[in-house]
C-alpha positions as CSV (number, residue, x, y, z in Angstrom):
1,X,-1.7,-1.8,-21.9
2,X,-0.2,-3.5,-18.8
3,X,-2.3,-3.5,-15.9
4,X,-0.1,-1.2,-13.9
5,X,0.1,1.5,-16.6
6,X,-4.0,1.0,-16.2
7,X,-3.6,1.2,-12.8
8,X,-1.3,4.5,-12.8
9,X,-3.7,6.1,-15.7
10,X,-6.4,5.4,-13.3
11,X,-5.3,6.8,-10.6
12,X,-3.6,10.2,-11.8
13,X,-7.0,11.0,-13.7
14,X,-9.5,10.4,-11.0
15,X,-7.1,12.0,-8.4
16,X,-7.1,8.5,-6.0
17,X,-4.8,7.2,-3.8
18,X,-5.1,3.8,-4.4
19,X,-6.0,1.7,-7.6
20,X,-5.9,-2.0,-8.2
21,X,-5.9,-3.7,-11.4
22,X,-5.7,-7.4,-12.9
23,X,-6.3,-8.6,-15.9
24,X,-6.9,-4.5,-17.2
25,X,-10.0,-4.8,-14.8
26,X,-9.5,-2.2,-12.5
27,X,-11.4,-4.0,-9.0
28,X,-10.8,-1.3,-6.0
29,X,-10.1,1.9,-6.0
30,X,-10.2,4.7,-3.6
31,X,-9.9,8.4,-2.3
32,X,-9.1,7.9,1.2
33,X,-6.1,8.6,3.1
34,X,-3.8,6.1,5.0
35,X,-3.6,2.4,5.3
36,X,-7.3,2.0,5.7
37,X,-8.1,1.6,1.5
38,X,-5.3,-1.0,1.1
39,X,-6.2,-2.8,4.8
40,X,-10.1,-2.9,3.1
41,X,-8.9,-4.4,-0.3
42,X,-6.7,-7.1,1.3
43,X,-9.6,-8.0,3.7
44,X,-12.0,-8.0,0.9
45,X,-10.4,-9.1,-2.4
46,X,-7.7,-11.2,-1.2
47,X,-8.2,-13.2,-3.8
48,X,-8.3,-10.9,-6.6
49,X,-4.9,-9.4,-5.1
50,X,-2.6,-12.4,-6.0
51,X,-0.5,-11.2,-9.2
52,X,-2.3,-7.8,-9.2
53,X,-0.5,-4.5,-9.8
54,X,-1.2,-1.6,-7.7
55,X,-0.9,2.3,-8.1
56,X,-0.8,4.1,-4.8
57,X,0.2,7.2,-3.4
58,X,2.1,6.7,-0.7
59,X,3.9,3.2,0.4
60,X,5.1,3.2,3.5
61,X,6.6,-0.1,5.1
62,X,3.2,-1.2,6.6
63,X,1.5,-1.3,3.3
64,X,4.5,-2.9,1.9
65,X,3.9,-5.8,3.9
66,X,-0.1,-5.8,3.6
67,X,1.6,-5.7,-0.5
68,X,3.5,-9.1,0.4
69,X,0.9,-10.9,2.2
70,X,-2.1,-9.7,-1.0
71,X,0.8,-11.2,-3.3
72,X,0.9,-8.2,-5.9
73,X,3.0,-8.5,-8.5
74,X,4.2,-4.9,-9.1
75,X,3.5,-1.7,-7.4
76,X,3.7,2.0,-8.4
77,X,4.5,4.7,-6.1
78,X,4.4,8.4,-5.9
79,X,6.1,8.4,-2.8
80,X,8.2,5.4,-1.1
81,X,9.8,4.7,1.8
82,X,13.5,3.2,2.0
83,X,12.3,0.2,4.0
84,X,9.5,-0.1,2.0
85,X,11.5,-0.5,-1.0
86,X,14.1,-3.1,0.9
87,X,11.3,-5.5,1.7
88,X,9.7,-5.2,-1.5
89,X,12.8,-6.2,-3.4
90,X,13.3,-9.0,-0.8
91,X,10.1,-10.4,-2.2
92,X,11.1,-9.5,-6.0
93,X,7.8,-7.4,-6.0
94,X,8.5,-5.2,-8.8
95,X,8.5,-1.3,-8.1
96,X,8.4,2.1,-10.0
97,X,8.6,5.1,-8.1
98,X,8.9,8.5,-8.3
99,X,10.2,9.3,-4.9
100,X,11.8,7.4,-2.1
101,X,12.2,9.2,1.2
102,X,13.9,7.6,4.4
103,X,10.4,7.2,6.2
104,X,6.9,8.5,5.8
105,X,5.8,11.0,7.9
106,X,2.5,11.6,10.5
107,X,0.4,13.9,9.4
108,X,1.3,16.7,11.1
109,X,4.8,15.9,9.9
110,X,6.1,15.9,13.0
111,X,7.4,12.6,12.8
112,X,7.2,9.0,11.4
113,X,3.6,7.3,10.6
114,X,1.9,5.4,13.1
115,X,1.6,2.6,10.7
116,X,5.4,3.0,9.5
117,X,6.4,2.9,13.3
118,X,4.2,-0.4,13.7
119,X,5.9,-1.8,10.4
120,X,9.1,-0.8,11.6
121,X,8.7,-2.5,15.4
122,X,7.1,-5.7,14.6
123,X,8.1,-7.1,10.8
124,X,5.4,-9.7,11.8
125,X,2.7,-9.7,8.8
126,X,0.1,-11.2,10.7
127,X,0.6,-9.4,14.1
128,X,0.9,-6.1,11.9
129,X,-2.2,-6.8,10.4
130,X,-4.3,-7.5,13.7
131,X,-2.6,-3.8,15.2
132,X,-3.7,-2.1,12.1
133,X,-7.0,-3.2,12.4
134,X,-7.1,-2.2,16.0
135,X,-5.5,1.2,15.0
136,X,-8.8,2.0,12.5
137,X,-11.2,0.7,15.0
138,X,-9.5,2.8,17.4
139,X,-9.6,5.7,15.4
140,X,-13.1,5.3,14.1
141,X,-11.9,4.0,10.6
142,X,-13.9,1.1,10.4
């Protein structure tokens, strides 16, 4: 089995959002909402990410680039976001979805995702990474 049809098994039977695998080892995954799972796998396993494949909810354009920096090599997505997808082929990251919306939404739905909004403003990896981080601290994520 290919690591991200392992990592898609993986995370439709154990209900997650996010679940990395490389070489059919799955290494992180995780229940919680957001950009905070992926953020704490990049900051961790950095290593482990290079030429991993990753099953995840939702990819908005923020994770797509913390995706780029980790160096994945494919990425499955229940939901994805047009930008996401336009970087992602930049970087000849390959993707599967299942839905691609124009952006991904706040919470309340009442408009675009912090993080996508971030993403979108500054296409900066590094100085989107250093806001993120001050967006969980902030919010009392990490």
């Amino acid at each position: 089995m290919r690591d991200l049809e392992l990592a898609k098994e993986i995370l439709d039977k154990e209900g997650l959002t996010l679940a990395l695998v490389k070489d059919k080892e799955c290494f992180y995954k995780s229940k919680e909402r957001g950009i905070k799972p992926l953020y704490i796998a990049l900051m961790n396993h950095k290593e482990k990410l290079k030429g991993a494949s990753a099953a995840d909810k939702i990819v908005g354009k923020g994770a797509a680039l913390l995706y780029i920096r980790g160096e994945v090599n494919d990425i499955y997505a229940k939901v994805i976001s047009k930008s996401s997808v336009e970087v992602l082929e930049k970087e000849k990251i390959s993707i599967e979805k299942e839905i691609m919306v124009p952006y991904i939404k706040n919470r309340d739905m009442s408009g675009m995702c912090p993080i996508e909004t971030m993403a979108e403003e500054d296409g900066d990896i590094d100085s989107l990474i250093n806001r993120i981080e001050k967006f969980l601290e902030v919010n009392k994520l990490i």
